[in-house]
C-alpha positions in Angstrom: 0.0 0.0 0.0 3.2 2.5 0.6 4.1 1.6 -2.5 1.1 2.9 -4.6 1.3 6.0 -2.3 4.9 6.9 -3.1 4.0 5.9 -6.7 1.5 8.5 -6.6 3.7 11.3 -5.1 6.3 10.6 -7.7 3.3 10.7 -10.8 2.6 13.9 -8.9 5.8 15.5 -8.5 6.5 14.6 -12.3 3.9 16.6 -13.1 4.7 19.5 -11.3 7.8 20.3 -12.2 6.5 19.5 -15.9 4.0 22.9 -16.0 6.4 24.9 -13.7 8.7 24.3 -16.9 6.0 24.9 -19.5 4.8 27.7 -18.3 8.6 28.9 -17.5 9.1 28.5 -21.6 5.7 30.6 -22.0 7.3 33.7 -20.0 10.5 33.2 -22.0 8.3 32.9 -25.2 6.6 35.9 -24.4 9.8 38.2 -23.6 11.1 36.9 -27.2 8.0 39.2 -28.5 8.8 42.8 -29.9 7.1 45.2 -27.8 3.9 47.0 -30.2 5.4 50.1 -31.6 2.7 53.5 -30.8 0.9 53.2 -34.2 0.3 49.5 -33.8 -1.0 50.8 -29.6 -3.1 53.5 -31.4 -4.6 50.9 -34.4 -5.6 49.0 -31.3 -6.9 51.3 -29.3 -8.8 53.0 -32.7 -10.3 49.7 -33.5 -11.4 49.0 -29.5 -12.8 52.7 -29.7 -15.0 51.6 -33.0 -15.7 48.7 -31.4 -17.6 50.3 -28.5 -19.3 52.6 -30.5 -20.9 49.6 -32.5 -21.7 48.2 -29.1 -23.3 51.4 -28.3 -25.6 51.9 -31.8 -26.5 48.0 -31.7 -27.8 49.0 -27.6 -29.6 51.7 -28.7 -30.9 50.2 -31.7 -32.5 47.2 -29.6 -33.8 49.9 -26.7 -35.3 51.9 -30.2 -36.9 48.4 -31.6 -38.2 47.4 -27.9 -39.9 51.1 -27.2 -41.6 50.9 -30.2 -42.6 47.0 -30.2 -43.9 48.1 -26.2 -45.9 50.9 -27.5 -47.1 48.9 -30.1 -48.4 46.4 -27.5 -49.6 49.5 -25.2 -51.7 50.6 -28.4 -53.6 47.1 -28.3 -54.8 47.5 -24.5 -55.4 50.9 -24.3 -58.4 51.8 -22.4 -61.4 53.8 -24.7 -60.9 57.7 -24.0 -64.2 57.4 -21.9 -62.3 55.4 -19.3 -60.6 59.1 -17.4 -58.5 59.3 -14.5 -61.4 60.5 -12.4 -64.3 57.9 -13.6 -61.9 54.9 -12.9 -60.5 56.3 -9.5 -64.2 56.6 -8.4 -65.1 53.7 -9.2 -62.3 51.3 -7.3 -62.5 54.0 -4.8 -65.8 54.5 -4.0 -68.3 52.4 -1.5 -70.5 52.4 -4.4 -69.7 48.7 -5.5 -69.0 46.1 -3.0 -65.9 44.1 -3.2 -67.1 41.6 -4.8 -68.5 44.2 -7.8 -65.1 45.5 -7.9 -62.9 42.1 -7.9 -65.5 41.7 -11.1 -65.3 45.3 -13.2 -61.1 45.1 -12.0 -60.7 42.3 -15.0 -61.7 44.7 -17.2 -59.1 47.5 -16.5 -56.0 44.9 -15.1 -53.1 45.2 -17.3 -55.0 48.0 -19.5 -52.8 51.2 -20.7 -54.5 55.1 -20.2 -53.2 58.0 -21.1 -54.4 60.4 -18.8 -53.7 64.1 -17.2 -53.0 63.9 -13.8 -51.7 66.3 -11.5 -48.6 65.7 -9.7 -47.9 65.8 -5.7 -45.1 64.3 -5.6 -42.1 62.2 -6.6 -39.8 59.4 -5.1 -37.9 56.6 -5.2 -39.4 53.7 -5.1 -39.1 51.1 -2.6 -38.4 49.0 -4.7 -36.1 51.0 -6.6 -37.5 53.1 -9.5 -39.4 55.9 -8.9 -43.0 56.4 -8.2 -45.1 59.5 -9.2 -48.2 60.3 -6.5 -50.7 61.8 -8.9 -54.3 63.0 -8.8 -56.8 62.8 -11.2 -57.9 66.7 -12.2 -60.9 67.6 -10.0 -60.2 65.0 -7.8 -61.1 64.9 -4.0 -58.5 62.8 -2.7 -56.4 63.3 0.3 -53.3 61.9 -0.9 -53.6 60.1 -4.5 -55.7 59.0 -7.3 -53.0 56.5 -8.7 -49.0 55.8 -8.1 -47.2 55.2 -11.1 -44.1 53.3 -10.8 -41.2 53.9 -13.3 -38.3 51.7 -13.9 -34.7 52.9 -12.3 -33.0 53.1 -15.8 -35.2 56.1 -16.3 -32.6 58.9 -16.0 -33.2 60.9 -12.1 -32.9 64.0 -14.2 -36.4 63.4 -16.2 -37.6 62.1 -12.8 -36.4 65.7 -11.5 -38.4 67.7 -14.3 -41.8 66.9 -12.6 -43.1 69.3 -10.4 -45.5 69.2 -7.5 -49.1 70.8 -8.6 -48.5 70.9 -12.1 -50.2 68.9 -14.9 -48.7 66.3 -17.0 -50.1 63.7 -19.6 -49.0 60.3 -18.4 -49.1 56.9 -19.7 -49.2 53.7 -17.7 -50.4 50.1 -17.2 -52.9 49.7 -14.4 -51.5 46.7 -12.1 -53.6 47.0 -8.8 -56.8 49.2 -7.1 -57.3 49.6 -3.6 -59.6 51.8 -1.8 -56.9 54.0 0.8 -54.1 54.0 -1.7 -56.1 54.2 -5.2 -54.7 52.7 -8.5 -51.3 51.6 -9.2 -49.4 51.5 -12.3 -46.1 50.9 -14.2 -45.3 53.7 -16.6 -45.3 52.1 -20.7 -44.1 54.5 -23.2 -46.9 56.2 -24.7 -48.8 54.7 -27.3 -49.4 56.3 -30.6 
């Protein structure tokens, strides 16, 4: 049983001292290289440079193709123009259906896209990350908010930044929830055509 063991020591050892000379003759290999001159540096660093700016036209290419395809698809479910901010708030918010009533009509609006004025009260971050926009619907009577739109976080803060408390914006979103203290939720969706 020594035996084997030493035999395998040995097998091992072998082996070492094979890849510490291989890779000895790689280092020596490499050194043997001429050194880039600076045009062959600056081809390089052109053709990295060209490279990125590919990267960068196929990214924004693909965000260009999936804003459109979305706003194609928020076209499809948008809610008729008779659907307003106010009517659909009043009705999820309201005691004027039970919950039952509500659970029902909700599969009607779930997952449906508006485009609707709203007036801001405030903006955040999200939770969740993001953002989220506290809006009411024009004329409203609500304490705090009609609907909370949440936006994604790769929306740039500085177009977050531009919306101001009390003024009115045109908004587009998809509605994902109702509740009678905290109103309508959505997640913003480019705006349809």
């Amino acid at each position: 049983m020594s035996e084997k063991k030493g035999g395998c020591l040995r097998t091992l050892g072998i082996g070492i001292g094979v890849c510490v000379v291989g890779c000895g003759g790689l280092g020596l290999l490499g050194s043997l290289l001429p050194e880039p001159t600076p045009e062959q540096l600056a081809e390089r660093a052109a053709a990295r440079a060209d490279a990125a700016r590919l990267a960068d036209a196929a990214r924004a290419e693909a965000d260009a193709v999936r804003l459109a395809r979305e706003a194609e698809e928020a076209k499809a479910l948008l809610l008729p123009k008779e659907a307003t901010c106010r009517k659909v708030s009043e009705t999820f918010g309201s005691q004027r259906l039970s919950d039952l009533q509500k659970e029902v009509e909700w599969e009607g609006y779930d997952g449906r896209v508006f485009v609707w004025d709203v007036v801001v009260g405030d903006v955040s971050k999200g939770m969740l990350g993001g953002y989220t926009i506290q809006a009411k619907c024009p004329g409203s009577s609500a304490l705090v908010a009609d609907i909370h739109i949440h936006f994604p976080s790769s929306m740039p803060k500085a177009d977050m930044a531009r919306f101001e408390p009390g003024k009115r914006y045109t908004l587009s979103g998809k509605l994902t929830r109702y509740g009678e203290l905290l109103g309508l939720s959505a997640d913003w969706v480019p705006m349809p055509e």
